[in-house]
C-alpha positions as CSV (number, residue, x, y, z in Angstrom):
1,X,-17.5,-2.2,15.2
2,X,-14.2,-0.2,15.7
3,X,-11.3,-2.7,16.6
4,X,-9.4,-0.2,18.6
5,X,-12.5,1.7,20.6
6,X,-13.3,-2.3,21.8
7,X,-9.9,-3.3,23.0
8,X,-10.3,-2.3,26.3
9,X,-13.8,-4.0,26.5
10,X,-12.4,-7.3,24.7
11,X,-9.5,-7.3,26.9
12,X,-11.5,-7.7,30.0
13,X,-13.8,-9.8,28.9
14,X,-11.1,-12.3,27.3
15,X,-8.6,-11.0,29.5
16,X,-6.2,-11.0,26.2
17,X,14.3,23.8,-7.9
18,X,16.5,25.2,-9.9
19,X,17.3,28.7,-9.1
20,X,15.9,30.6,-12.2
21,X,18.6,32.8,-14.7
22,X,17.4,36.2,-15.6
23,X,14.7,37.0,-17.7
24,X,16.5,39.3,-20.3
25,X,14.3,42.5,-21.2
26,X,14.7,45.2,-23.7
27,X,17.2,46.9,-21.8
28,X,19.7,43.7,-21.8
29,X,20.3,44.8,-26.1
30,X,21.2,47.7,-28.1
31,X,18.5,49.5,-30.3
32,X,20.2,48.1,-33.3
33,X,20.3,44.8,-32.5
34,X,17.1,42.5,-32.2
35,X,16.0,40.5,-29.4
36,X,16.5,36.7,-29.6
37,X,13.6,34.6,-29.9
38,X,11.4,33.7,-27.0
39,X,11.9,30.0,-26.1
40,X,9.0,27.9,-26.2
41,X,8.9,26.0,-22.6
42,X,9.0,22.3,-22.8
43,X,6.0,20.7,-22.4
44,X,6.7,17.8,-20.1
45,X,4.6,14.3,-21.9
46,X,1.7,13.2,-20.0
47,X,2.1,10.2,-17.7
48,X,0.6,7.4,-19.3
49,X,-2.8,5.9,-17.0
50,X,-1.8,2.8,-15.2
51,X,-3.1,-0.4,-16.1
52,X,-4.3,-1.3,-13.2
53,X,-7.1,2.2,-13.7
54,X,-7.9,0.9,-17.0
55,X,-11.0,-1.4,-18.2
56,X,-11.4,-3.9,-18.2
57,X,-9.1,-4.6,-15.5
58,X,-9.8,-2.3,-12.9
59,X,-13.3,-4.1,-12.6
60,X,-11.6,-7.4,-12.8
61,X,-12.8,-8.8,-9.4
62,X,-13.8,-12.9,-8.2
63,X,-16.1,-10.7,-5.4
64,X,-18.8,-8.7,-6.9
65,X,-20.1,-6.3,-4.7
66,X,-18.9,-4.5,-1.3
67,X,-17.0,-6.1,1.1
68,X,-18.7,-4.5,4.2
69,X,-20.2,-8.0,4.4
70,X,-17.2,-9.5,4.3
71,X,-15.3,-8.4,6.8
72,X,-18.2,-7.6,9.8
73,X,-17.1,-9.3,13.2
74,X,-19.2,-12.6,12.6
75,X,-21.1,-13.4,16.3
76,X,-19.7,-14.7,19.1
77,X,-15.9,-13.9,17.8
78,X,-13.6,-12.2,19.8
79,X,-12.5,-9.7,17.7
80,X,-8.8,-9.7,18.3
81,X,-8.8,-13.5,17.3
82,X,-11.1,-12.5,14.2
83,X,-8.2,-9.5,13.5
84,X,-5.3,-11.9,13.6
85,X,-6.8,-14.6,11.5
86,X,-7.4,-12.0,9.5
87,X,-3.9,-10.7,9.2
88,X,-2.6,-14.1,8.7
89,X,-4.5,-14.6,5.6
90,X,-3.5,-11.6,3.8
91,X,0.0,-11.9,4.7
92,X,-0.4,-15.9,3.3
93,X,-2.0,-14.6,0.6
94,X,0.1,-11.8,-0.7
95,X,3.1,-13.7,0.0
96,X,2.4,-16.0,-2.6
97,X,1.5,-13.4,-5.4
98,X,4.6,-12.2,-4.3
99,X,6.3,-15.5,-4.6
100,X,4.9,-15.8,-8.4
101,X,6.1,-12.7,-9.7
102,X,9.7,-11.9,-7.6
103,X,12.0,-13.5,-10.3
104,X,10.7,-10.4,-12.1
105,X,11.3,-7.9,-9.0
106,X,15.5,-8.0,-9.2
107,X,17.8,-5.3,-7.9
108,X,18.3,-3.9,-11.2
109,X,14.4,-4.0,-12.3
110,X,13.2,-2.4,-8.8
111,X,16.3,-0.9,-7.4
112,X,13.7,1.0,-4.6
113,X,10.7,0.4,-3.7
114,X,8.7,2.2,-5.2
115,X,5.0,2.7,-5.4
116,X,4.3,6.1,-7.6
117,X,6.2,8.2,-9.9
118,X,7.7,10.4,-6.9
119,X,7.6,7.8,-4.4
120,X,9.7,5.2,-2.6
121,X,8.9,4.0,0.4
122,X,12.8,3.6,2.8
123,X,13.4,1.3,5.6
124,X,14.2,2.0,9.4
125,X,17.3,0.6,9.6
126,X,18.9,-0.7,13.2
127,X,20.2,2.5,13.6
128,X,17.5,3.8,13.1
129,X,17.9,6.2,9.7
130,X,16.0,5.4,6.9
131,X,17.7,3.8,4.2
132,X,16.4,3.3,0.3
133,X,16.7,-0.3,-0.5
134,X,15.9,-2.5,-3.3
135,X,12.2,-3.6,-3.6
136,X,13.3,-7.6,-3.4
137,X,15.3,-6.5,-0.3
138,X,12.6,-4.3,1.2
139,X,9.9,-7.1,0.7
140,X,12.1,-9.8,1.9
141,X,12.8,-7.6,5.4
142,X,8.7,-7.0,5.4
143,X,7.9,-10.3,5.0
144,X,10.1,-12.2,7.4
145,X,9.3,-9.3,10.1
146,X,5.7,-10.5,10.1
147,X,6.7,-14.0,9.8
148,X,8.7,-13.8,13.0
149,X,5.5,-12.0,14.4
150,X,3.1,-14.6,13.8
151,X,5.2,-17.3,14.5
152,X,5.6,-15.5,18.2
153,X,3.3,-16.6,20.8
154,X,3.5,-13.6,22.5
155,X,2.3,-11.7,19.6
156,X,-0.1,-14.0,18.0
157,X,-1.3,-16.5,20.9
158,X,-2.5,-19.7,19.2
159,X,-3.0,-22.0,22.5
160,X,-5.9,-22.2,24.3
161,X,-6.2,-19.6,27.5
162,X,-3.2,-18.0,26.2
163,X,-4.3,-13.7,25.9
164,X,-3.4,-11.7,23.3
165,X,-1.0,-8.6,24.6
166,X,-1.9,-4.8,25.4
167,X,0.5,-4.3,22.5
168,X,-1.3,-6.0,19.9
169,X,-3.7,-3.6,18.5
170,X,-0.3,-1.3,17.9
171,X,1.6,-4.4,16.4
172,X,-1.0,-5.2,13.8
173,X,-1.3,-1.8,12.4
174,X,2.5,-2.0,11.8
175,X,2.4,-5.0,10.1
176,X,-0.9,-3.7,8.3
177,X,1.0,-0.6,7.0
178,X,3.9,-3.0,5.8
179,X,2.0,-5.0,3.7
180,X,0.1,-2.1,2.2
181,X,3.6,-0.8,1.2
182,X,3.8,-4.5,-0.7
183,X,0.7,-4.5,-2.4
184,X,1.3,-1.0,-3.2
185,X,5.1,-1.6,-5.3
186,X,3.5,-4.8,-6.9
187,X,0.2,-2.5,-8.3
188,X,3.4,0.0,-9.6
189,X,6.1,-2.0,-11.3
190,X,3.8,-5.8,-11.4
191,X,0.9,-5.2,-12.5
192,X,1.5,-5.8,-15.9
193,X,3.0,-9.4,-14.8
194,X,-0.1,-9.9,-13.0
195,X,-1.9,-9.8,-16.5
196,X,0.4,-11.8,-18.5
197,X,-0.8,-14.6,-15.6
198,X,-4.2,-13.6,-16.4
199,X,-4.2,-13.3,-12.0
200,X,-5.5,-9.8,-12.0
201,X,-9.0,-11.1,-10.5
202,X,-7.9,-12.5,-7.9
203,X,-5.2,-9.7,-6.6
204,X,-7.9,-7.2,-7.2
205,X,-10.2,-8.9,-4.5
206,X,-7.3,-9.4,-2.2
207,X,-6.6,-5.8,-2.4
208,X,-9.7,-4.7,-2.2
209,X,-11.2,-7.1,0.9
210,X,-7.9,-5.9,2.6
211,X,-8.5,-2.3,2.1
212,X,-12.4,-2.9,3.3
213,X,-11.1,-4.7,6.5
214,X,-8.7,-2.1,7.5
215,X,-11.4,0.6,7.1
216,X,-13.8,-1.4,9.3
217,X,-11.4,-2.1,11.8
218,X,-9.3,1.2,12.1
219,X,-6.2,-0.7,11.0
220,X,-6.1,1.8,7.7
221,X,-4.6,5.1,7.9
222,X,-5.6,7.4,4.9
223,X,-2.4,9.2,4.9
224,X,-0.8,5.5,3.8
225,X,-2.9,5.3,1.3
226,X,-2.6,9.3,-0.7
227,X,1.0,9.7,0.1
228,X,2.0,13.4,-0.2
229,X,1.1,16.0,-2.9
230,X,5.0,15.9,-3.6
231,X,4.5,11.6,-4.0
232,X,1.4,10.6,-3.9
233,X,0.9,6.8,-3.8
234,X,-0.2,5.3,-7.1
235,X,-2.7,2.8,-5.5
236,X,-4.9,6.5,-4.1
237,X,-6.4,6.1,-7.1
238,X,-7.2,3.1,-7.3
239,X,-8.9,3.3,-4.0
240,X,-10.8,6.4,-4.9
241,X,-12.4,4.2,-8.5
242,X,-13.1,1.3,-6.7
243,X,-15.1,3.5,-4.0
244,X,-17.3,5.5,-7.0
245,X,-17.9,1.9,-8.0
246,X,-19.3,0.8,-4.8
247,X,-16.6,-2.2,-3.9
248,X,-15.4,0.0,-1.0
249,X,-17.9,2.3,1.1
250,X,-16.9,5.7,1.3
């Protein structure tokens, strides 16, 4: 069922470069003199797979299978309630992977936050330009945003008869986006952490029923997930194995 194409149904119902030197040709010497050696270009050294593409640990998984079962609306759940709940475990979740391995995210180790060889993602400051900031600082900010959020009734009713906003469907795909940026920086520069705590399993599943829930309910934007052709995101990849594999539909 599409989260966003039922809102207005559920809301009734619920009421809730460089410029390049010369090339030198034949003309640039005298007859007598020979012409200097073509140089050979530098081959730039190929960027080493990430770990998190390799087996066995790409299939490292506590869920076998796809998710689609996962994640469907169960019966007789409203599905804004079943979207928040939702959301609240993934941000509980992923803020405690986070919480495991952030003595090894410092300013020095992640000075941006980065999440592919060309890319870091920059904050909106409150004047609203984009700023780069540390990934401990950018994570912090994330995180305590969404904290706010949930702990706001107005955003994330938890009394009975209380509604859910208008707003809400647009809030959640904010916070959505957010903590894709955070899985994406810890897949990047943690991974290898991740392994040393033999935890891989169980962040690959996370990742991978949060990526099948935001397909299912609209709440993933593909754009988020491939970056640019300038910076694509590392985690693309990922997404693209893990759909050949059949743990996310295509």
């Amino acid at each position: 069922m599409s989260f966003f194409n039922s809102i207005s149904r559920s809301m009734t119902r619920a009421q809730r470069a460089p410029k390049r030197a010369t090339t030198p040709t034949s003309a640039t010497f005298s007859p007598h003199d020979s012409a200097p050696p073509t140089p050979v270009s530098a081959v730039a050294p190929p960027v080493p797979k990430p770990l998190y593409l390799c087996s066995p640990f790409v299939e490292a998984a506590l869920v076998k299978g796809n998710f689609k079962t996962i994640v469907m609306l169960p019966k007789y759940v409203d599905i804004m309630e079943w979207v928040a709940v939702n959301i609240f475990d993934f941000y509980t979740n992923l803020n405690e992977f986070y919480g495991v391995i952030s003595e090894c995210c410092t300013q020095q180790s992640c000075a941006t936050m980065s999440a592919g060889q060309t890319l870091s993602y920059t904050w909106i400051n409150q004047d609203r330009k984009s700023v780069h900031l540390p990934a401990p600082t950018y994570i912090d900010y994330v995180m305590t945003w969404v904290q706010n959020l949930l702990d706001d009734e107005n955003t994330f009713p938890t009394k009975s008869g209380s509604d859910f906003p208008p707003s809400f469907p647009s809030t959640v795909k904010h916070v959505y986006r957010q903590l894709l940026r955070v899985f994406a920086h810890i897949y990047h520069a943690h991974f290898h952490h991740l392994l040393h705590l033999r935890s891989e399993p169980h962040f690959n599943s996370l990742f991978a029923h949060f990526l099948s829930f935001g397909r299912e309910y609209e709440l993933l934007e593909m754009k988020d997930v491939r970056g640019s052709a300038s910076a694509p995101v590392g985690i693309s990849q990922l997404f693209d194995k893990w759909r050949e594999m059949g743990i996310l539909e295509g």
